[in-house]
LOKOLVO-62370 format. One line per 2 residues: number of its first residue (from 1); for each residue x negated, y negated, z of N, C-alpha, C, O. Coordinates in steps of 0.1 Angstrom, whole numbers, plus 2048, in hexadecimal, padded with zeros to 3 digits. Layout:
<recs>
NUM	X/Y/Z/X/Y/Z/X/Y/Z/X/Y/Z ~ ...
</recs>
This chain:
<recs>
1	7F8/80C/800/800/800/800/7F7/7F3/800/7EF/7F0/809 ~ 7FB/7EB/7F0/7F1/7DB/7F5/7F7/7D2/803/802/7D2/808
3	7EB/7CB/807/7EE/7C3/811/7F6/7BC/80E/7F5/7B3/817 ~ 7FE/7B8/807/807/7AC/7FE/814/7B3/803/81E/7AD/808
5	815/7C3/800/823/7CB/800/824/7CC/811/830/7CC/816 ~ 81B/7CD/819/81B/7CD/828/827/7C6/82F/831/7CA/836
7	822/7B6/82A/82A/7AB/834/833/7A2/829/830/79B/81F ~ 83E/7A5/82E/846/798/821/842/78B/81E/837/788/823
9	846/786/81B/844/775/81C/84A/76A/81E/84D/764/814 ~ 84C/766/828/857/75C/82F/850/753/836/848/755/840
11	853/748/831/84F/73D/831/851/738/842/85C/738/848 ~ 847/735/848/84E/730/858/858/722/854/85E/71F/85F
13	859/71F/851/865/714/850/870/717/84E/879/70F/850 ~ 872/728/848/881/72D/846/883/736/84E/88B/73D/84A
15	87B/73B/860/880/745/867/882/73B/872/87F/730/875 ~ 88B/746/87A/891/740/883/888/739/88E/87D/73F/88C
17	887/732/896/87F/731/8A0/87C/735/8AA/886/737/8B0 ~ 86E/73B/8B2/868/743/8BA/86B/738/8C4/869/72C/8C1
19	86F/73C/8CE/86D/737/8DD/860/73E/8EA/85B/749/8EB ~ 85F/732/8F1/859/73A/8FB/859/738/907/858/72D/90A
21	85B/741/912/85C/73F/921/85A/72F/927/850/728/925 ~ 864/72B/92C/860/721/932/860/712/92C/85D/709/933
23	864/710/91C/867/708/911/854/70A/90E/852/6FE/90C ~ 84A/70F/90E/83A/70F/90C/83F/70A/8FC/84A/708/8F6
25	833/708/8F8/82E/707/8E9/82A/70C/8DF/82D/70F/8D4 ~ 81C/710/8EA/816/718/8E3/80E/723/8EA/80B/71F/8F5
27	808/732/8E6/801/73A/8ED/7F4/736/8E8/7F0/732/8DD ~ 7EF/737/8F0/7DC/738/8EB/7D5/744/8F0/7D2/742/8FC
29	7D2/74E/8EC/7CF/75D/8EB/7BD/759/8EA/7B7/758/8DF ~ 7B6/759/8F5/7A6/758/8FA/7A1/76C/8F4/7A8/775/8F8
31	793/76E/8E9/794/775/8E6/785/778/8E8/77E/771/8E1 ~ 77F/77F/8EE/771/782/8F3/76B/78A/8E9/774/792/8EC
33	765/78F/8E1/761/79B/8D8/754/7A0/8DB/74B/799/8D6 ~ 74E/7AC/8E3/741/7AF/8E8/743/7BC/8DF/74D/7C2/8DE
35	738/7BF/8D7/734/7C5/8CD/724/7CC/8D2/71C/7C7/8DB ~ 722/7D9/8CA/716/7E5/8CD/70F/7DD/8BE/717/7DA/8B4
37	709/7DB/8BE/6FD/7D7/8AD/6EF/7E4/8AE/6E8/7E5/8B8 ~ 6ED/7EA/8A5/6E5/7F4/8AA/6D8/7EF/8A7/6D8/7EA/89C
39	6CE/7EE/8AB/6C1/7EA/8A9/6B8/7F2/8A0/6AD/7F0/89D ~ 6C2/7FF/89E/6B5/801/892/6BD/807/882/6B9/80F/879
41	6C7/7FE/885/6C9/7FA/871/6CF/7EA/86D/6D3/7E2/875 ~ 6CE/7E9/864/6D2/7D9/864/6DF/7D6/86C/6E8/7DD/870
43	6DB/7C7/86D/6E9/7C0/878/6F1/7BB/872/6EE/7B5/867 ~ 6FB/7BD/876/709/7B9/870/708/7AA/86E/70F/7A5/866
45	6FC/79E/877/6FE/790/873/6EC/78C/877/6E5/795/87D ~ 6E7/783/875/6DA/77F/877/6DA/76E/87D/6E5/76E/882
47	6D6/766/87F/6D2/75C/884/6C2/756/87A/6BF/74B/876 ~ 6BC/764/878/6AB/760/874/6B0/766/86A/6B9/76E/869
49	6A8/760/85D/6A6/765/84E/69C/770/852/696/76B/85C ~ 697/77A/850/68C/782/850/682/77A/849/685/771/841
51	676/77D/84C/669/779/842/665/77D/837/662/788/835 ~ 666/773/82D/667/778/81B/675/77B/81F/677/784/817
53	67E/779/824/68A/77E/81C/690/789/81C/69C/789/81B ~ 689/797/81E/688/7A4/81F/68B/7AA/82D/682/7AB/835
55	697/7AD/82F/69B/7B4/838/694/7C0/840/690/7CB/83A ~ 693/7BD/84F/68C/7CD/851/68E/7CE/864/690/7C5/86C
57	68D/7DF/863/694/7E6/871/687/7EC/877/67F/7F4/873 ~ 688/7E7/880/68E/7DE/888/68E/7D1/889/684/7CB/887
59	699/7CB/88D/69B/7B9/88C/69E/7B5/898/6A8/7B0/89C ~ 693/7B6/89D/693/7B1/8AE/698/7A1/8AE/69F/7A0/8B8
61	696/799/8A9/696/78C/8AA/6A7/78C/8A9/6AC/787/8B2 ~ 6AF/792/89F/6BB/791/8A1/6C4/799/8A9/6CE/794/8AF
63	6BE/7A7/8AB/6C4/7B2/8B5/6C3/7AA/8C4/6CC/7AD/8CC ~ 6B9/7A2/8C6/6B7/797/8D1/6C1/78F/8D5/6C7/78E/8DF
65	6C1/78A/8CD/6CE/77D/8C6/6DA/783/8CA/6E1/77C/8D1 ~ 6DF/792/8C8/6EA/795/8CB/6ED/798/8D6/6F7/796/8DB
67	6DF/79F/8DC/6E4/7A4/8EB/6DF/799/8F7/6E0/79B/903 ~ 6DA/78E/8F1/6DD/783/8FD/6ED/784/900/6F2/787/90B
69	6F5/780/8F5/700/77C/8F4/706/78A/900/710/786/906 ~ 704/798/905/706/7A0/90E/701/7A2/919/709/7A7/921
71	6F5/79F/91C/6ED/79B/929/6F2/78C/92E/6F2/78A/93A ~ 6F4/785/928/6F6/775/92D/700/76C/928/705/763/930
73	705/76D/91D/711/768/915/721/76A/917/72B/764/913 ~ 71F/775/91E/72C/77B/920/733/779/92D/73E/77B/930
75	728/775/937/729/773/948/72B/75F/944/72F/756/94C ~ 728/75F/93B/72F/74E/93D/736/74D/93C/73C/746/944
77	740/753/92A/748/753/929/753/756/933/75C/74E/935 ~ 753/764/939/758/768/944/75F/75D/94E/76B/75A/94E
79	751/756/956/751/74F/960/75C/744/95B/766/743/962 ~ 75B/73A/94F/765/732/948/771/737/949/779/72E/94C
81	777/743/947/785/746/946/786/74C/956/792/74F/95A ~ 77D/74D/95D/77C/751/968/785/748/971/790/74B/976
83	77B/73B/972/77C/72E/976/78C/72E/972/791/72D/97D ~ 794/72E/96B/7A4/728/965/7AB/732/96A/7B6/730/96D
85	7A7/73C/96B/7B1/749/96F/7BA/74D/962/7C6/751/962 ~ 7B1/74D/954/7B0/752/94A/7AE/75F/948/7A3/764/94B
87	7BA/767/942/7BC/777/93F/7B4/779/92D/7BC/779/923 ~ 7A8/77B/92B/7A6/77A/91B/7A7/78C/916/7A6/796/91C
89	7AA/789/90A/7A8/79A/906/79B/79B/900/794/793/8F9 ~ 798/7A8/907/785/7AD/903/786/7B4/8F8/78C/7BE/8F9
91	781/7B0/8ED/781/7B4/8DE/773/7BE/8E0/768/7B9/8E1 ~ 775/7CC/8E0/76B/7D3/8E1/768/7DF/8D8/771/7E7/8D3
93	75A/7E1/8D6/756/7EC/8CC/756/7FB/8D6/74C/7FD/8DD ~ 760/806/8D5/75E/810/8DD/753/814/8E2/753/81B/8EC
95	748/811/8DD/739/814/8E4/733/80C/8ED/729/80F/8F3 ~ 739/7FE/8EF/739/7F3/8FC/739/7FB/904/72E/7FD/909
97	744/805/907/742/80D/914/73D/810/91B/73E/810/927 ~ 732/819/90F/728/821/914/71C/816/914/715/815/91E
99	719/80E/908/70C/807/909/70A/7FA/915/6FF/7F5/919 ~ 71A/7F5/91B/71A/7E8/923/723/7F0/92F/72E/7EC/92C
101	724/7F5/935/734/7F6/938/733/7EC/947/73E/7EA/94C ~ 72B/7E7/94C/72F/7DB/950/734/7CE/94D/736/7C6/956
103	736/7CD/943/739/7C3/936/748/7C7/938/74F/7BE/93D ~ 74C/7D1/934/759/7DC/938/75F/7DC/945/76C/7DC/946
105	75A/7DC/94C/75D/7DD/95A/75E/7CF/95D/767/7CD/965 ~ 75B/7C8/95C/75D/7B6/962/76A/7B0/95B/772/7A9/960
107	76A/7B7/94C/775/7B4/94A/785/7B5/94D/78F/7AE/94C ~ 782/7C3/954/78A/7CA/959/78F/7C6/967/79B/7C4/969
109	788/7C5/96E/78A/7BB/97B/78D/7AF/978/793/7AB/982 ~ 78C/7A7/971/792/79B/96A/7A4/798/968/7AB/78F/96A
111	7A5/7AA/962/7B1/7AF/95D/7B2/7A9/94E/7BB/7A2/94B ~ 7A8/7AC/945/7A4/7A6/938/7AD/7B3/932/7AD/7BE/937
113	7B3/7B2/928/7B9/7BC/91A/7B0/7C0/912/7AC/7B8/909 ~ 7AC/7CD/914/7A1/7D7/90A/7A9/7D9/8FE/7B3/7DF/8FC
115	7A0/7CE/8F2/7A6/7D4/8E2/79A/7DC/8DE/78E/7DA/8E0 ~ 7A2/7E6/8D5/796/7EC/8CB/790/7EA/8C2/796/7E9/8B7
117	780/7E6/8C2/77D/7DE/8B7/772/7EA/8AC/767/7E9/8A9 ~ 77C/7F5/8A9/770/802/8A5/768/807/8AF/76A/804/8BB
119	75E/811/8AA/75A/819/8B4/74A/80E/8B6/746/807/8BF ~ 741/80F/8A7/736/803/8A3/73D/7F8/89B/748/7F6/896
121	732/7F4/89B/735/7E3/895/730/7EA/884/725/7EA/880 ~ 73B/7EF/87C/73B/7F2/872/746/7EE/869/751/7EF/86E
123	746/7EB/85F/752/7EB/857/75B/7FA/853/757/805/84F ~ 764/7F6/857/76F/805/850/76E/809/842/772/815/841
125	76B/805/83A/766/808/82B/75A/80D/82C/754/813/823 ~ 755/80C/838/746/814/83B/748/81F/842/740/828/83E
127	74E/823/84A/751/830/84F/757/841/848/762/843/844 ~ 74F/847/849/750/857/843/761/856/845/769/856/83C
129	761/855/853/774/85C/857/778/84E/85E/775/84B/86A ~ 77D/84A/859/783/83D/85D/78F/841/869/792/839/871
131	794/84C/868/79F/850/86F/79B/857/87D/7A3/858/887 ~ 78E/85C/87B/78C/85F/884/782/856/891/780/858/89D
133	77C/84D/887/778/842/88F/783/839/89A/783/835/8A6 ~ 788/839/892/79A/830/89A/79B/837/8A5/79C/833/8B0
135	79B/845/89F/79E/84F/8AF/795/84D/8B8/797/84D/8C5 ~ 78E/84B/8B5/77E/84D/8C1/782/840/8C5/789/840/8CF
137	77D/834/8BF/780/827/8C3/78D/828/8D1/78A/824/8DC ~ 796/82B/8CD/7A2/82B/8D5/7A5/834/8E5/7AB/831/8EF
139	79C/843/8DF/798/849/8E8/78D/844/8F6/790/843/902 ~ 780/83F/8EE/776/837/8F9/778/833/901/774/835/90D
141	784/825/8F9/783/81E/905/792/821/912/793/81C/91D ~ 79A/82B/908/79E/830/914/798/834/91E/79A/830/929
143	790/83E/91B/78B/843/926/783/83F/92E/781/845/939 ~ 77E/831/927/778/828/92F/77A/820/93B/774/81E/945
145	787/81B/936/790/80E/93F/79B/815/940/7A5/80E/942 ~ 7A0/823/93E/7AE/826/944/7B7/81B/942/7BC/816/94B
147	7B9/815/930/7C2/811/92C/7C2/812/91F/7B8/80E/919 ~ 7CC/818/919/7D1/816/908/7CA/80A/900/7C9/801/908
149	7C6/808/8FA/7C4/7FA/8F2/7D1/7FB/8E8/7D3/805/8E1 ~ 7D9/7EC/8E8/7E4/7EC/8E4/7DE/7E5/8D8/7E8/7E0/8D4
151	7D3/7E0/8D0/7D1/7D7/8C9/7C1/7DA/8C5/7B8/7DC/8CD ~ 7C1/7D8/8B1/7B6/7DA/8AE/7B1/7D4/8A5/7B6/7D3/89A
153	7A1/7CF/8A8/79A/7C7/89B/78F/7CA/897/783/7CB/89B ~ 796/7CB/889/78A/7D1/880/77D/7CB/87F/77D/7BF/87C
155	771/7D1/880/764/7C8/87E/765/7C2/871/769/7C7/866 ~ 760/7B7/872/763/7AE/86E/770/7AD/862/770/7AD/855
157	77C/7AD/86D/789/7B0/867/78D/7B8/859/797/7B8/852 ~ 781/7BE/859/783/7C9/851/791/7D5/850/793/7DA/85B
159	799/7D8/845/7A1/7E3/843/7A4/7EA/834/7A7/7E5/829 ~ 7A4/7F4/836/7A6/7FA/82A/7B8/7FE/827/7C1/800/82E
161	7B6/7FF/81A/7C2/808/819/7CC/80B/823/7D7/807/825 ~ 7C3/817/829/7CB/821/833/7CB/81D/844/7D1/822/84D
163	7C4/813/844/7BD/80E/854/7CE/80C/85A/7D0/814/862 ~ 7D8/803/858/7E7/801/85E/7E7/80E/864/7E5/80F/870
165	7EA/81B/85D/7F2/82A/85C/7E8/82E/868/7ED/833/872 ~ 7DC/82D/868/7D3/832/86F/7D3/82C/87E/7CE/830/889
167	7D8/824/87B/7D5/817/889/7E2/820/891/7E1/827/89B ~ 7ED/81B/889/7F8/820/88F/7F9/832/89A/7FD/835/8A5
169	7F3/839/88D/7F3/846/893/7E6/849/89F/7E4/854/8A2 ~ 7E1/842/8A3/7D9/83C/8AF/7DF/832/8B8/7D8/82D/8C0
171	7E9/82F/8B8/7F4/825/8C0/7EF/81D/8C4/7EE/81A/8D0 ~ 7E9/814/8B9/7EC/809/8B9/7F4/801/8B5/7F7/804/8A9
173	7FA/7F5/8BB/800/7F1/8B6/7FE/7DF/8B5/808/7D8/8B9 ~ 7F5/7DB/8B0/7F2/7CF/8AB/7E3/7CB/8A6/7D9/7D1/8A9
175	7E6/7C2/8A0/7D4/7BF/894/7D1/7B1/898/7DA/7A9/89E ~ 7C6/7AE/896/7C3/7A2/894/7BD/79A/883/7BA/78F/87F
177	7BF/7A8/87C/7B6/7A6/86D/7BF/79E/863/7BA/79A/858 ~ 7CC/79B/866/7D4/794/85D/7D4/788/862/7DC/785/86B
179	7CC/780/85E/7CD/770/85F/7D4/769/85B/7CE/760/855 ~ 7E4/768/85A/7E8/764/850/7F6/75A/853/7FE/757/84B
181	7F7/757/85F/7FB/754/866/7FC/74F/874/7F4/755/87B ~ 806/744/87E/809/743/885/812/745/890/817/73D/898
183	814/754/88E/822/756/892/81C/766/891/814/769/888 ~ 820/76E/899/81F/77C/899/828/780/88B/830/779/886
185	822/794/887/829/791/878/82D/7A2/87A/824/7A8/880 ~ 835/7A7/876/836/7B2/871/82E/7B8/868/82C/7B1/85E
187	827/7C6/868/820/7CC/85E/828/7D9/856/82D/7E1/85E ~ 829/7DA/84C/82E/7E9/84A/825/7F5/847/81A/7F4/841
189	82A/803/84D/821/80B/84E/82B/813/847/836/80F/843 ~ 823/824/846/82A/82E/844/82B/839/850/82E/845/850
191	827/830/85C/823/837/86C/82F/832/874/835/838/87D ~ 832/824/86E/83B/81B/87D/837/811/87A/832/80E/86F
193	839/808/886/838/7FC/885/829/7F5/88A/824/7FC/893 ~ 824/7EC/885/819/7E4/88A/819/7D5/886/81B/7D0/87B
195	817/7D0/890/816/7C2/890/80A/7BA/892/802/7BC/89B ~ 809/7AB/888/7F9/7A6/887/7FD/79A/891/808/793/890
197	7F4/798/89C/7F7/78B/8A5/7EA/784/89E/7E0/789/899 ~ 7F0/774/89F/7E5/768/898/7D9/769/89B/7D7/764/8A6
199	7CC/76F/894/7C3/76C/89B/7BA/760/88E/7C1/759/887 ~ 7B1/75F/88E/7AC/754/888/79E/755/880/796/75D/885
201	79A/74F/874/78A/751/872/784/743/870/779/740/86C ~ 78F/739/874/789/72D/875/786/727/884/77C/722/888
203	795/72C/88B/78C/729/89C/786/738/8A3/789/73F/8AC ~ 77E/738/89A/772/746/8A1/761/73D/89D/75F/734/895
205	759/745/8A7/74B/73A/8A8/743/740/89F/738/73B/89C ~ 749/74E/898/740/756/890/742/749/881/737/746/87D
207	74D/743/87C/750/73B/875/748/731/873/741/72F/869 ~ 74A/728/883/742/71B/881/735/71B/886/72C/713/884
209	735/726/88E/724/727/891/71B/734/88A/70F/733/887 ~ 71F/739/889/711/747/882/714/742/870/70A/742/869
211	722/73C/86B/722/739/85A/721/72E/859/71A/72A/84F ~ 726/721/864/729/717/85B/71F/70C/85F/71F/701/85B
213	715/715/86A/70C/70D/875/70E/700/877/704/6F8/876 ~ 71E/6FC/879/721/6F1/882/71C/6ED/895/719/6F6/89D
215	71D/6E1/896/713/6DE/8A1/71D/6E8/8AB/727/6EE/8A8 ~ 715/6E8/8B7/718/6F0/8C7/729/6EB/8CC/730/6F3/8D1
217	72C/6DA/8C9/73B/6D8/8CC/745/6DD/8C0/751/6DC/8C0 ~ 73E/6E2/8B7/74E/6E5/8AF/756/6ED/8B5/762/6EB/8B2
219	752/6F7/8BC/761/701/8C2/76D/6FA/8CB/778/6FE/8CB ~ 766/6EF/8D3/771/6E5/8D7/771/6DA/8CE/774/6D2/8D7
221	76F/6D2/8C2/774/6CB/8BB/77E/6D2/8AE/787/6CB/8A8 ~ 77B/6E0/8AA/780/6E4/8A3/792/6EB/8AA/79D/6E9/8A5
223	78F/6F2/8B4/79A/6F6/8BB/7A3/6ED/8BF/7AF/6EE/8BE ~ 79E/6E5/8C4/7A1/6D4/8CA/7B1/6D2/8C1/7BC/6D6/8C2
225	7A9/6CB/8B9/7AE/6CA/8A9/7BF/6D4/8A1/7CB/6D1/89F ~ 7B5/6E3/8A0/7C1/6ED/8A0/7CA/6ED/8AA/7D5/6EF/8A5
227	7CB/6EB/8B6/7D1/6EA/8C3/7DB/6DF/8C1/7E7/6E0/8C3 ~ 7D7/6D8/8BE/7E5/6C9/8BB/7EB/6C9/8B0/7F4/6C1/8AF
229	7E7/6D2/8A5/7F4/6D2/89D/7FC/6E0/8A0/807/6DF/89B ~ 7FA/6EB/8A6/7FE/6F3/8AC/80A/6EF/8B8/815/6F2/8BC
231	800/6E8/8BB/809/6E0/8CB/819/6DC/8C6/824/6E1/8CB ~ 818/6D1/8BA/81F/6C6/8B7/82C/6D3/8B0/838/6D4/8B2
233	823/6D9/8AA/82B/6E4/89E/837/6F0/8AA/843/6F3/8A8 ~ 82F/6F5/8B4/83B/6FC/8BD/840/6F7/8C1/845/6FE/8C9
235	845/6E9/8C3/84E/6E0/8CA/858/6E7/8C4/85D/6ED/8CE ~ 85E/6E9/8BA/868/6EE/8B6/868/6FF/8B2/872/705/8B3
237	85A/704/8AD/85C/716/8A7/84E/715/8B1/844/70E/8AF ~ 84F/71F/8BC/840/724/8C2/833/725/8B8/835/722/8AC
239	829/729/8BC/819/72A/8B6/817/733/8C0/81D/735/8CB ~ 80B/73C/8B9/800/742/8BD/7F2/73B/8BA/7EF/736/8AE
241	7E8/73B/8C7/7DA/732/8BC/7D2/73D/8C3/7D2/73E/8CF ~ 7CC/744/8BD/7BF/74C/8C1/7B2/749/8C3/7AD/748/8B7
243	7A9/746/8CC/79C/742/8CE/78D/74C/8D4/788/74F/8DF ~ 78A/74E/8C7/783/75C/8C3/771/756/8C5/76A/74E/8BD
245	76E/75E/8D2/75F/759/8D9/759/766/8D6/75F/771/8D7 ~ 74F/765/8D3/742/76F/8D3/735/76D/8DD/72D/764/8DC
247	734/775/8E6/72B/770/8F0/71E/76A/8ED/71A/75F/8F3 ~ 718/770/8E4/70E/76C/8DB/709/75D/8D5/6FE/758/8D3
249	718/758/8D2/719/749/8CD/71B/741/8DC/714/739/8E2 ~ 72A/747/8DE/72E/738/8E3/72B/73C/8F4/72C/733/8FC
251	728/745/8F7/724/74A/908/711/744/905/709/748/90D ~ 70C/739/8FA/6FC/739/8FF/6FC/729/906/707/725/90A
253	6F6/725/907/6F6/71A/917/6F5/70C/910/6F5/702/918 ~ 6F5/708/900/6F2/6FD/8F7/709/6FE/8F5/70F/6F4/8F1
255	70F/707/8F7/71C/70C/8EB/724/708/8FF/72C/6FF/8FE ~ 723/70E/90A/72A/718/912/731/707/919/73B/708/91F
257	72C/6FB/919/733/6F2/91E/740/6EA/915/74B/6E5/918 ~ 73A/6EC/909/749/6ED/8FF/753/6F5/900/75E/6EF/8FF
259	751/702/901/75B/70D/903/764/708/914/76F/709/919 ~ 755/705/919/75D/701/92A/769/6F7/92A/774/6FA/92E
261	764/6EA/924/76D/6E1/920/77D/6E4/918/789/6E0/918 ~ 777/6EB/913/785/6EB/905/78E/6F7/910/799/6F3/911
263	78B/700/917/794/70C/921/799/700/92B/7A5/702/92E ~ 793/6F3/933/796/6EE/936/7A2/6E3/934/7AB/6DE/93A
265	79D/6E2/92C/7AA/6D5/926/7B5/6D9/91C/7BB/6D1/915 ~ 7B7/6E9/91B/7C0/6EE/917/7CB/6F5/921/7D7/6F7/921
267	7C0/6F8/92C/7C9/6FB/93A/7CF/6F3/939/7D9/6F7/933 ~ 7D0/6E9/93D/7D1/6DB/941/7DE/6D5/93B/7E4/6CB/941
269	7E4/6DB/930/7EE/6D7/926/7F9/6DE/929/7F8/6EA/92B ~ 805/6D7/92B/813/6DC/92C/819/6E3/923/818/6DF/917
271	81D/6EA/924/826/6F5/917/81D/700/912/822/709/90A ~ 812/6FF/916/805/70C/913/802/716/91D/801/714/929
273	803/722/914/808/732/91B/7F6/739/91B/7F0/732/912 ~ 7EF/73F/91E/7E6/745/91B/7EA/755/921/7EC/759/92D
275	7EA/75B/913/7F2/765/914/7E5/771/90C/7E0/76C/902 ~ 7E1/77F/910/7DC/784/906/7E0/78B/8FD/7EC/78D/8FD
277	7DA/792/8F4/7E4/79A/8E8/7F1/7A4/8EB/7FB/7A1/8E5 ~ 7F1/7AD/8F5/800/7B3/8F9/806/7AA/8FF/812/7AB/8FD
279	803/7A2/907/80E/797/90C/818/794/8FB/824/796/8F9 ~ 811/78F/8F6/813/786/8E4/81A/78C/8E4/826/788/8E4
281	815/79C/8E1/81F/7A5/8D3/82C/7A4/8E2/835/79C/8E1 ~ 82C/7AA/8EA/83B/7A9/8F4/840/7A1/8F1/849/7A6/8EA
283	840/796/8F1/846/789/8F5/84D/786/8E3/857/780/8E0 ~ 840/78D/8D9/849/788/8CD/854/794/8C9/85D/791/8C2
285	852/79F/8CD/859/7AA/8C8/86A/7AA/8D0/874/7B2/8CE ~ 86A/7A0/8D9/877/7A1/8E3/87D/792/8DD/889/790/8DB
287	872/785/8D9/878/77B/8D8/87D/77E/8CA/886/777/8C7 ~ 878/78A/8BD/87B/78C/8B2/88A/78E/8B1/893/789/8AA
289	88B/797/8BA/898/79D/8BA/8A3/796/8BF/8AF/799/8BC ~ 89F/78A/8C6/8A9/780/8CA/8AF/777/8C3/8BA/772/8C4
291	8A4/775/8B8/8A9/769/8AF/8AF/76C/8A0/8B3/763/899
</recs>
């Protein structure tokens, strides 16, 4: 099935309007992503050009780069959502468990929402058995944190073909790879039902900092920004705004007072819900049916 035949097309100006608890506005869904990068084949992202140009394994200088972002990047972030009494969902690669699982465990005492982010940081078009990676993925971190992961994203929102059907028959039930929208969406399968909640590739730091190497404040001038027409726009039909951190980027000590600021002064705003991915799908799957 093309991605086109998935989701219909209805324009938000011609559906009914979403409400939310309390007359709110808008949700903003805080999105953590801690990732396994293996150090001895190429990395999924770099910082350093190699010398001449020519790629080679090991890439300490970038494998470095990533696991600061897990030794030190991730306890700031933490501490920020800490500080607010902020619930974020931990976007994780099933082998976090085994390779961090304090990383895992903090989150968990936090009471953070374990999504499945694959088993490695690989693309699904790259895997032998894509169906059976899902399983594992799903499995792990069960067994890890003694909870389901209700929600899954693909490295680097990667999906094939068959990835919906697959997701589903591993129970899941929600993506983050369909960006296509502000408003949670129905997916069609040949399994059941799945649904895509808003996530984003413009307010994520992999965007404005690892591609677009915008300065250290863009994640609060760029969100800032997204946030007020968001705001203005659920006054009458709700929003979803998703804010997608990589420890790596925005947990380093030049990025971590912007991030502080922008969680602060979003607290701070009337009619704003901070809700993480199963809260979303709940709250849209009951307000669906109301309207």
């Amino acid at each position: 099935m093309k991605p086109s035949e998935r989701i219909a097309y209805q324009p938000i100006v011609e559906r009914p309007p979403l409400a939310l608890p309390g007359g709110a506005r808008v949700v903003i869904w805080p999105l953590v992503t801690v990732e396994v990068w293996d150090s001895t084949a190429p990395l999924p992202r770099t910082v350093l050009s190699p010398p001449g140009g020519k790629p080679f394994v090991p890439d300490v200088p970038n494998w470095t780069w990533a696991e600061y972002g897990m030794r030190v990047g991730f306890w700031r972030l933490k501490k920020v959502l800490d500080n607010f009494g902020i619930r974020a969902t931990l976007s994780l690669n099933g082998a976090v468990c085994e390779a961090y699982p304090q990383v895992v465990r903090a989150a968990l005492e936090s009471q953070w929402e374990p999504m499945a982010h694959s088993y490695l940081q690989k693309p699904m078009h790259a895997l032998e058995d894509e169906r059976a990676a899902i399983r594992k993925s799903v499995q792990v971190i069960r067994d890890h944190t003694g909870v389901r992961p209700r929600g899954w994203m693909g490295p680097g929102l990667t999906q094939t073909d068959h990835t919906p059907e697959y997701l589903v028959e591993a129970g899941i039930e929600y993506v983050t790879d369909w960006v296509l929208d502000d408003q949670p969406c129905r997916i069609a399968t040949d399994k059941g039902p799945l649904y895509t909640i808003p996530y984003s590739v413009e307010i994520n730091d992999v965007a404005f900092t690892a591609i677009q190497h915008q300065p250290s404040s863009e994640i609060y001038t760029r969100t800032m920004d997204q946030f007020e027409c968001l705001y203005e726009e659920g006054g009458a039909n709700a929003r979803v705004m998703a804010i997608a951190v990589h420890p790596y980027l925005s947990g380093v000590p030049h990025r971590i007072k912007y991030f502080r600021r922008l969680i602060e002064e979003l607290s701070q705003k009337p009619g704003v819900l901070f809700w993480t991915g199963a809260e979303i799908l709940d709250w849209y799957k009951k307000a669906a049916r109301e309207t």
